[in-house]
FIFI-919705 format. One record per residue (C-alpha): residue number from 1; residue in three letters; chain; x, y, z. Coordinates in pm, whole numbers, plus 50000, padded with zeros to 5 digits. Example, Ala and Ser with C-alpha at 12.3 -4.5 7.8 and 13.67 -1.06 7.14 Angstrom:
BEGIN
(1,"ala","A",(51230,49550,50780))
(2,"ser","A",(51367,49894,50714))
// end
This chain:
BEGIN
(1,"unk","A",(54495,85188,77501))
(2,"unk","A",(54688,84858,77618))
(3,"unk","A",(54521,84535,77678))
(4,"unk","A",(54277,84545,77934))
(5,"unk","A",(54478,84780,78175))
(6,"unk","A",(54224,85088,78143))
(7,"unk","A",(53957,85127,78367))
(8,"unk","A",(53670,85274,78165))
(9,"unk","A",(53372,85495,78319))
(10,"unk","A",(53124,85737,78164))
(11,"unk","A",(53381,86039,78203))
(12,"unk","A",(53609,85876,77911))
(13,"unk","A",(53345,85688,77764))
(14,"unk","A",(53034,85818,77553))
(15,"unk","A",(52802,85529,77514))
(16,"unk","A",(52561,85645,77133))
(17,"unk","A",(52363,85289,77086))
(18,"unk","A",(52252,84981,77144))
(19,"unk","A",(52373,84671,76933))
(20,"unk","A",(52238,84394,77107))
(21,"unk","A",(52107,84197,77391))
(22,"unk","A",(52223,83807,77558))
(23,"unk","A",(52070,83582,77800))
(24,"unk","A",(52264,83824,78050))
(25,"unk","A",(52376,84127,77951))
(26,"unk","A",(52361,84434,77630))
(27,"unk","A",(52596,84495,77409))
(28,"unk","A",(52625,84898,77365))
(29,"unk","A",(52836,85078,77068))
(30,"unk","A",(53069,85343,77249))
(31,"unk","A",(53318,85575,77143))
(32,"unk","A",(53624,85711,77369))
(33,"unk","A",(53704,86067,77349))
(34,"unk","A",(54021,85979,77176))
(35,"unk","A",(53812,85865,76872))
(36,"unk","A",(53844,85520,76937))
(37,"unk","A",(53518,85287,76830))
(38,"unk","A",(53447,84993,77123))
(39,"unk","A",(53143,84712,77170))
(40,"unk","A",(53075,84790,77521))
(41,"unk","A",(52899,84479,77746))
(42,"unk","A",(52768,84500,78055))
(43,"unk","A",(52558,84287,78272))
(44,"unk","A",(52314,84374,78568))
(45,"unk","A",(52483,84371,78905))
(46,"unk","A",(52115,84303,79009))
(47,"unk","A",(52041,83995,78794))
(48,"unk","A",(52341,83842,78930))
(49,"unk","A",(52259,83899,79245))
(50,"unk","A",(51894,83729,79167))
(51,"unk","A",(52070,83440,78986))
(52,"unk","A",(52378,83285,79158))
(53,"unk","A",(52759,83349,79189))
(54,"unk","A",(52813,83207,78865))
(55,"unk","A",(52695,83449,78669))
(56,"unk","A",(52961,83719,78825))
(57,"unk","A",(53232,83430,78735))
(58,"unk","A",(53154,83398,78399))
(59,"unk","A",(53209,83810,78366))
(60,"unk","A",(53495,83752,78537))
(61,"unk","A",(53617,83462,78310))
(62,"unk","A",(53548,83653,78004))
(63,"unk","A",(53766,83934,78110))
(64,"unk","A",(54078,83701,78202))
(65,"unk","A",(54051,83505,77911))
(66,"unk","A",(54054,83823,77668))
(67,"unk","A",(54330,83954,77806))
(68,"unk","A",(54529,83631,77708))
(69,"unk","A",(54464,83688,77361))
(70,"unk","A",(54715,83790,77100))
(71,"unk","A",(54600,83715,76796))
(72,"unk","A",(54379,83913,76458))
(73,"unk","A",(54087,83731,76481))
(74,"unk","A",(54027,83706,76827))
(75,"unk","A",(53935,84073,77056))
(76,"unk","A",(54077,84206,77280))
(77,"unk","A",(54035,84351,77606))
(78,"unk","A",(54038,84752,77557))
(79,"unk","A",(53914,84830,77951))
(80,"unk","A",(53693,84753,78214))
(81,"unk","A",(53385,84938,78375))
(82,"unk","A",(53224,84927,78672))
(83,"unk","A",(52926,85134,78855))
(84,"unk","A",(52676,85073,79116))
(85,"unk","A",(52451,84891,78878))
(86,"unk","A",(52691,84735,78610))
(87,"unk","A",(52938,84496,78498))
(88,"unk","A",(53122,84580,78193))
(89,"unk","A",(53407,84533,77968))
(90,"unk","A",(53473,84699,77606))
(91,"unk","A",(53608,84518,77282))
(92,"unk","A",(53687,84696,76948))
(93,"unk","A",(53372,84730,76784))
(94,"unk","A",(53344,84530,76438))
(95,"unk","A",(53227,84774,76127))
(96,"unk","A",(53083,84461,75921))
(97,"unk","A",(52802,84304,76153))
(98,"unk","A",(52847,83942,76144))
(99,"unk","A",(52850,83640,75975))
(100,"unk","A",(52472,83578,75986))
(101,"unk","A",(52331,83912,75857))
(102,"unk","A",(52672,83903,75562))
(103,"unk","A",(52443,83544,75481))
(104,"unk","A",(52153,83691,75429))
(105,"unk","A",(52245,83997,75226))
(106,"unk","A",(52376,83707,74970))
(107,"unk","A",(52157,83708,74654))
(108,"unk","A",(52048,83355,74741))
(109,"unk","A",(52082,83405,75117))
(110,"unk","A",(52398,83126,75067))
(111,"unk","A",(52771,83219,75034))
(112,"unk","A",(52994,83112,74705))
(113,"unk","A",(53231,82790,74776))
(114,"unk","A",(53519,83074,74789))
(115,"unk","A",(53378,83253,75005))
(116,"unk","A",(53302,83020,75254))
(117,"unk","A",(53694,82858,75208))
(118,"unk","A",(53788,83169,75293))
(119,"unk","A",(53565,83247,75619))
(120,"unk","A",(53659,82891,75722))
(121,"unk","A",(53988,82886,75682))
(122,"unk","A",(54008,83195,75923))
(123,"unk","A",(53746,82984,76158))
(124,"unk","A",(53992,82666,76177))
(125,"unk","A",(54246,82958,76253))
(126,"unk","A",(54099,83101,76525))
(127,"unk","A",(53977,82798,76666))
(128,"unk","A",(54307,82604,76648))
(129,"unk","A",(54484,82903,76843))
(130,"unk","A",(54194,82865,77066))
(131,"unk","A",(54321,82503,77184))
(132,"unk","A",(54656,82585,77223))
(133,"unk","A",(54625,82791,77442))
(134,"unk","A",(54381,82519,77653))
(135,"unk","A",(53996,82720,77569))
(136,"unk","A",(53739,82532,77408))
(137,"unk","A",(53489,82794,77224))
(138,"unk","A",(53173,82627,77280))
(139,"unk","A",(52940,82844,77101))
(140,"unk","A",(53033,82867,76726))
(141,"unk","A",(52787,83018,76531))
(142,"unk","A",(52770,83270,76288))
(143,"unk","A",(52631,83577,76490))
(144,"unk","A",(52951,83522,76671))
(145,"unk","A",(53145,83559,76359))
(146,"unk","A",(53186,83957,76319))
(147,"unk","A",(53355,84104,76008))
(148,"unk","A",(53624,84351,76143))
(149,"unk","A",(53702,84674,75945))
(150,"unk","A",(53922,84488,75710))
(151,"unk","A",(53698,84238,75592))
(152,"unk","A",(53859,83966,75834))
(153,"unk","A",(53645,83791,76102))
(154,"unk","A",(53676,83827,76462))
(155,"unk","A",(53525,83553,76723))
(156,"unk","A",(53328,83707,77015))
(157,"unk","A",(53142,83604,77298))
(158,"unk","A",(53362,83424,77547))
(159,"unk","A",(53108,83416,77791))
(160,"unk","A",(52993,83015,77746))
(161,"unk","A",(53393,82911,77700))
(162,"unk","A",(53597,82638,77921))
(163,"unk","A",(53964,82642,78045))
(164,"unk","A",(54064,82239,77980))
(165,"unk","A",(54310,82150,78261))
(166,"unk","A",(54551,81850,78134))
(167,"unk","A",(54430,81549,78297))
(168,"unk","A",(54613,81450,78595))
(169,"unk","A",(54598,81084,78719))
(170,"unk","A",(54319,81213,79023))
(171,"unk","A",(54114,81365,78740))
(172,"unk","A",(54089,81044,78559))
(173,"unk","A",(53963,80927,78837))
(174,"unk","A",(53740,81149,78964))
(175,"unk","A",(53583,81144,78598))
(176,"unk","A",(53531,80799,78599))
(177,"unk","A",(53235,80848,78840))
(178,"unk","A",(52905,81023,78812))
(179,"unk","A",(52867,81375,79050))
(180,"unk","A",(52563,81535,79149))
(181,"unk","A",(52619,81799,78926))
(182,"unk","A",(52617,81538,78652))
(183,"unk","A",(52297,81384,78816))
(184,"unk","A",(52086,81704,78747))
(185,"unk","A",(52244,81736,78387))
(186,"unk","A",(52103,81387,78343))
(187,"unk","A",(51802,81484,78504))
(188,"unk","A",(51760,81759,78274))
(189,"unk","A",(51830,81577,77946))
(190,"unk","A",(51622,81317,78071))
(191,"unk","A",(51314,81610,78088))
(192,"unk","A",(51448,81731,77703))
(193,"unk","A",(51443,81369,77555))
(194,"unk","A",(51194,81131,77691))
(195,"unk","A",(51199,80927,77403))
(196,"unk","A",(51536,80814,77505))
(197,"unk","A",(51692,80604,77804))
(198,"unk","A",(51978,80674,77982))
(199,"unk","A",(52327,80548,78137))
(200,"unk","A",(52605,80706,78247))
(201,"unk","A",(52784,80717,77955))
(202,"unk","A",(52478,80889,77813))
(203,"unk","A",(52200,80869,77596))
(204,"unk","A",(52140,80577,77385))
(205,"unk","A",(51832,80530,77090))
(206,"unk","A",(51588,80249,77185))
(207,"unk","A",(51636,80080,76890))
(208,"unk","A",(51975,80085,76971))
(209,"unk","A",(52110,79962,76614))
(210,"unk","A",(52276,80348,76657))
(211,"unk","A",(52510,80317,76927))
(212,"unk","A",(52799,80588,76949))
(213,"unk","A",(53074,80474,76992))
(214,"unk","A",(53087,80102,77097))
(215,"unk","A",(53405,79976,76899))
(216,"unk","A",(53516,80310,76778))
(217,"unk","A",(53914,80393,76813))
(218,"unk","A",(54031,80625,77064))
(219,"unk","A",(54143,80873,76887))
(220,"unk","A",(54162,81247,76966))
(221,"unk","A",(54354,81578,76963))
(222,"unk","A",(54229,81662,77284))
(223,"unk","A",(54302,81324,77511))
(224,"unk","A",(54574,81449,77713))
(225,"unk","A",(54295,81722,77876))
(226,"unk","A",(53994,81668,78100))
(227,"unk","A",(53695,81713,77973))
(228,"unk","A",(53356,81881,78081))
(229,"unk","A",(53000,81749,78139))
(230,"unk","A",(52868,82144,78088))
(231,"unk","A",(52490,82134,77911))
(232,"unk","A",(52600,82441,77783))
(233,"unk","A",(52558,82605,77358))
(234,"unk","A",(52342,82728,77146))
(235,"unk","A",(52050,82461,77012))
(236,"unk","A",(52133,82439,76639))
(237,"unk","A",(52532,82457,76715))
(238,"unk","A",(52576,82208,76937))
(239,"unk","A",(52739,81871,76952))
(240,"unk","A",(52628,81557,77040))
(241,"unk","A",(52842,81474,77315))
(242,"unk","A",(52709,81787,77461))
(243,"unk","A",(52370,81682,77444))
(244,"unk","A",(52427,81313,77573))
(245,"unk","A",(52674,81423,77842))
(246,"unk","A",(52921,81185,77777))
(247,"unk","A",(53185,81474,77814))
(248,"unk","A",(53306,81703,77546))
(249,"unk","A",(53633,81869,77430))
(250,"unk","A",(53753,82036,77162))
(251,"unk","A",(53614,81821,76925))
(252,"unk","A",(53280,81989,76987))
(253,"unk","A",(53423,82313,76866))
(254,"unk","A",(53438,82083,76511))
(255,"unk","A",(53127,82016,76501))
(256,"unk","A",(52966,82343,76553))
(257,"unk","A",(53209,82422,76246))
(258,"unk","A",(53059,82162,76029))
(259,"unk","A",(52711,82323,76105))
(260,"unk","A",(52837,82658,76025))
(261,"unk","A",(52992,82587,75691))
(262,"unk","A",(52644,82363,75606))
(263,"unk","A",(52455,82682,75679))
(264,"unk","A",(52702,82901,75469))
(265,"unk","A",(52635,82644,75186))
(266,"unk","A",(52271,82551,75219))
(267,"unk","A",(52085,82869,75372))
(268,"unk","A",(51972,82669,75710))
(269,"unk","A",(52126,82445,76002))
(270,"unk","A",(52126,82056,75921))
(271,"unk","A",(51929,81968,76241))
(272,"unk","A",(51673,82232,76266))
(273,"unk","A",(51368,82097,76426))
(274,"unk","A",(51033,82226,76561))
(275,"unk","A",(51142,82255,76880))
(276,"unk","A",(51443,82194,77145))
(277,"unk","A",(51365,81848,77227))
(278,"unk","A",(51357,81780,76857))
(279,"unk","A",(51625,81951,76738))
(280,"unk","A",(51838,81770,77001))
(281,"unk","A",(51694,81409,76874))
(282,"unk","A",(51786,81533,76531))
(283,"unk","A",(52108,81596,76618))
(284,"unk","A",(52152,81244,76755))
(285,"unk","A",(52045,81060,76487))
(286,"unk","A",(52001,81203,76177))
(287,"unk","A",(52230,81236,75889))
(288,"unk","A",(52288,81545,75745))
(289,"unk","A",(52128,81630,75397))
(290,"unk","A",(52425,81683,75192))
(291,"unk","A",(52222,81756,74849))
(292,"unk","A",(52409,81752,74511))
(293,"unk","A",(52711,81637,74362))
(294,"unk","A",(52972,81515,74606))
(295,"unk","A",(53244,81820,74634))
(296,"unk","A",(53553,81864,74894))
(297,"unk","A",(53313,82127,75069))
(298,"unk","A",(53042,81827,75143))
(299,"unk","A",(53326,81581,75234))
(300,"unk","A",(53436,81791,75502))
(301,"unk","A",(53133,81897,75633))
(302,"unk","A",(52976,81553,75669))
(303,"unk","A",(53377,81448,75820))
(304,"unk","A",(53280,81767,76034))
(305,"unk","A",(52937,81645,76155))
(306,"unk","A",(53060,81254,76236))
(307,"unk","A",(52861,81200,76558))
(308,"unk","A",(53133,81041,76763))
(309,"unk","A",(53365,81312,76864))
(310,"unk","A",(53681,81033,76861))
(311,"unk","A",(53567,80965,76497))
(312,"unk","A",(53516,81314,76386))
(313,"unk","A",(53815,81504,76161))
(314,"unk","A",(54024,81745,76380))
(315,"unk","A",(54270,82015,76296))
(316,"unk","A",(54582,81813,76188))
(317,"unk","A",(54323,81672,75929))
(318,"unk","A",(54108,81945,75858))
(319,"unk","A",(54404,82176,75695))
(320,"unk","A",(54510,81855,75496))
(321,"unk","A",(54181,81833,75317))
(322,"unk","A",(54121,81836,74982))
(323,"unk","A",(53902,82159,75034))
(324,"unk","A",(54185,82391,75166))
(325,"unk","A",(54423,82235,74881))
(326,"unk","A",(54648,82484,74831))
(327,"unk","A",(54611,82699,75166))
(328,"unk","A",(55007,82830,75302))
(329,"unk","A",(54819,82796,75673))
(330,"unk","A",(55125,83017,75773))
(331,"unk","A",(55087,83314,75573))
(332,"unk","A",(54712,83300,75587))
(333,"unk","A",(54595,83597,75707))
(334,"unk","A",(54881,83786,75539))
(335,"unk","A",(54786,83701,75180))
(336,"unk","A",(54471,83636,75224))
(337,"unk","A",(54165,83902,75009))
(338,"unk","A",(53816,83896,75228))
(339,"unk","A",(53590,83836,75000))
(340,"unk","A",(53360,84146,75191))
(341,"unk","A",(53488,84452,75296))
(342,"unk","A",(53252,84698,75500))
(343,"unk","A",(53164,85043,75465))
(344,"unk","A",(53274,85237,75820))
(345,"unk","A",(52906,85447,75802))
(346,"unk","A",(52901,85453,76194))
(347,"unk","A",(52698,85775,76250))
(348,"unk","A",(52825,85933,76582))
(349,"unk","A",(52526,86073,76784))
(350,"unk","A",(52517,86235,77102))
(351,"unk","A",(52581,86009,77383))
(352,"unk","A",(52352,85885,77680))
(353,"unk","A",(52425,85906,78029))
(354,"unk","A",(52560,85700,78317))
(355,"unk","A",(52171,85682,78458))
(356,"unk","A",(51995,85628,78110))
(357,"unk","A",(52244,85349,78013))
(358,"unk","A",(52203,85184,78370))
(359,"unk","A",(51788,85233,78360))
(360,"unk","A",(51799,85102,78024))
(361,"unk","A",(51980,84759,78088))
(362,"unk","A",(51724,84769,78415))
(363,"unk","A",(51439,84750,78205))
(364,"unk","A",(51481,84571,77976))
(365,"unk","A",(51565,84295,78243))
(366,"unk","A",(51325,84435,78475))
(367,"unk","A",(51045,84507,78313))
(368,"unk","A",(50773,84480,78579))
(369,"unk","A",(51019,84610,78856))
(370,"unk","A",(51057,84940,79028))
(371,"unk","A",(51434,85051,78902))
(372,"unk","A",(51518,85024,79333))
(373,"unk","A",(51661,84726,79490))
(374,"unk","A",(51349,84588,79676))
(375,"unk","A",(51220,84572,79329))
(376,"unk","A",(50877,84699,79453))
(377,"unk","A",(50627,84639,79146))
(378,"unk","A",(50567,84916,78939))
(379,"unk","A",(50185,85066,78901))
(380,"unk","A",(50235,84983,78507))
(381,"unk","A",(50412,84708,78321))
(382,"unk","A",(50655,84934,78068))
(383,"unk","A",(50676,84750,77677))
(384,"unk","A",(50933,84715,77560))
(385,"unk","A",(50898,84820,77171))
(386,"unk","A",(51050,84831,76858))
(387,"unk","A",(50946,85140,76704))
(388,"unk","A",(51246,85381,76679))
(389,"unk","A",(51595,85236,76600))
(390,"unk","A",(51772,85596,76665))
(391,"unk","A",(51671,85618,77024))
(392,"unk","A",(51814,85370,77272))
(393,"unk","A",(51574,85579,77532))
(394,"unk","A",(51326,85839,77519))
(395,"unk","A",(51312,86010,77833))
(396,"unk","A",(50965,86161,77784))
(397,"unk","A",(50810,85796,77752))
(398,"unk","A",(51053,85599,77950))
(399,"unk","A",(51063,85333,77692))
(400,"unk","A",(51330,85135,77518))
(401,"unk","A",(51294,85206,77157))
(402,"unk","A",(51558,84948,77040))
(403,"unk","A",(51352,84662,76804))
(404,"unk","A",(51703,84433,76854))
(405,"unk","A",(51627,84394,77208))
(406,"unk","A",(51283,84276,77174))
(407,"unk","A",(51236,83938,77110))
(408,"unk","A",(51376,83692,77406))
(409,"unk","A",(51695,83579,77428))
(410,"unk","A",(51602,83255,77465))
(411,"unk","A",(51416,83236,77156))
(412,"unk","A",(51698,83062,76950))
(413,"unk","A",(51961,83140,77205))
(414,"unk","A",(52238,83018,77424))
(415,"unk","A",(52144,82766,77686))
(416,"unk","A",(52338,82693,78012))
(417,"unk","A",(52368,82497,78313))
(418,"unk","A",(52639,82406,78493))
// end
């Protein structure tokens, strides 16, 4: 298969499970009849239409940017699909689950110091190719972090990313003064924190001794591109900058790093808090708790998880640090032994049709609407249940038996607004 050149229907394709669910589409394991393994997402033509064009770009965004990529860690595009009902595209499908359920098979839910130099060193990897080539990642965390067949990680998800346009002297400019757009982010973060006020540089404590930013250097990898005023990330992940909506770059990709690596050392996020709002004020003021002796690990993490993004360490300085001391960053992910390698126990079942697959995504979308356009009601709300892991769909019942897809997206998911 080349990069992205196949189209892909259910003829060539047999679709055997479900793996997942997002804020907009399923994820579906699916094997080609040449043997070949692929993590199959598709979205609902339908909740596009109900949403706005958007949605139908950011497919379309996903698609481009993954068939720019040329590199281990990173997927790539293996073919397209497209019916009546659904969006797709197919990736090759990662044996080792990811990063979060590797964490919590861990004896004390936590990773070894090794094991987490070695998972990050692959991050800063894939994250520095990431800016070269002008894409900011924007949602680090680790059930984006799959473990590929060999034991080496592979970032997914491209779906919340950002093309960074160098800045040209109009941009500058046109940066330099609030938009509309900007004017409902503000109006938004003004709705998530009350208990802060705002300007257009952002959001600012009351007590104000906290200021980002007032004297700080200019320094940054990333100056020479534009930058975006997105509220866009995943709650626990995201930066500051994000949250006040100052503007963010690629620095914010280092930050969601530092929160990774905390979690991979301490068994929970740094910020956590009982709800959005509060997470978010966590985020903008509090330390993190970097418990224990001082180590190279801790240093970079709390370098990591500086709150002003022109303060905080970036890649030229991350791959000096003490903690990768030793690290040939050239011959990385030639030498390199993952510290995990999985079993390949995929079990292949019989495959579901073009009309199961397409009624399943419906419903679990849909679940109080007829599967026809007008979306007439249906006489009885269908639950959605978690009884059966084997059966994506049980015709007889015409219920979703997958407990992954359950709970809401939303729950302690991606948010998005642009």
């Amino acid at each position: 298969m080349d990069n992205g050149g196949n189209a892909l229907d259910f003829g060539n394709l047999k679709v055997v499970s479900a793996l997942g669910r997002g804020a907009k589409g399923l994820v579906f394991l699916a094997k080609t009849y040449e043997g070949q393994w692929l993590a199959l997402k598709v979205v609902s033509k339908a909740l596009i239409r109900m949403r706005n064009s958007s949605h139908r770009k950011r497919v379309s965004f996903e698609q481009q940017i993954l068939r720019r990529f040329n590199h281990p860690l990173l997927p790539r595009l293996r073919g397209v699909l497209e019916t009546e009902e659904l969006l797709g595209f197919a990736i090759d499908f990662c044996h080792g689950g990811n990063l979060h359920s590797l964490r919590r098979k861990q004896s004390e839910k936590t990773f070894t110091v090794d094991a987490i130099r070695f998972y990050a060193v692959e991050l800063v990897t894939a994250l520095d190719y990431l800016h070269n080539i002008g894409v900011v990642y924007r949602d680090l965390k680790p059930e984006n972090i799959l473990i590929q067949e060999s034991g080496h990680i592979m970032l997914v998800d491209f779906d919340l990313s950002k093309k960074l346009n160098p800045k040209s002297p109009q941009s500058v400019s046109a940066m330099s003064s609030p938009s509309s757009d900007s004017a409902l982010l503000l109006d938004r973060r003004k709705r998530l924190l009350p208990g802060f006020c705002y300007c257009h540089s952002g959001v600012i404590p009351l007590d104000s001794d906290s200021q980002l930013g007032m004297n700080s250097p200019a320094r940054s990898e990333s100056d020479s591109v534009e930058k975006s005023n997105s509220f866009v990330g995943t709650e626990d992940y995201v930066s500051p900058e994000i949250i006040t909506g100052e503007g963010h770059n690629f620095s914010a990709d280092w930050w969601s790093l530092g929160v990774v690596l905390y979690e991979m050392l301490y068994g929970m996020t740094p910020f956590k808090g009982v709800n959005r709002k509060n997470t978010f004020q966590r985020i903008l003021t509090k330390q993190p708790d970097l418990t224990g002796e001082t180590t190279p690990l801790k240093d970079l993490i709390k370098k990591l998880l500086e709150k002003h993004p022109d303060r905080r360490i970036e890649v030229d300085e991350i791959k000096c640090h003490d903690f990768f001391k030793g690290v040939n960053w050239n011959s990385v992910l030639q030498i390199a032994r993952p510290p995990y390698i999985p079993q390949n126990d995929i079990e292949d079942k019989a495959g579901f049709s073009r009309k199961d697959v397409e009624s399943f995504v419906h419903k679990v979308f849909f679940k109080n609407d007829s599967h026809k356009e007008d979306k007439t009601k249906e006489t009885e709300k269908k639950k959605i249940n978690g009884a059966n892991r084997n059966n994506i769909y049980d015709k007889n019942q015409n219920t979703v038996w997958v407990n992954k897809l359950t709970e809401k997206p939303t729950k302690n998911g991606d948010f998005l607004v642009f």
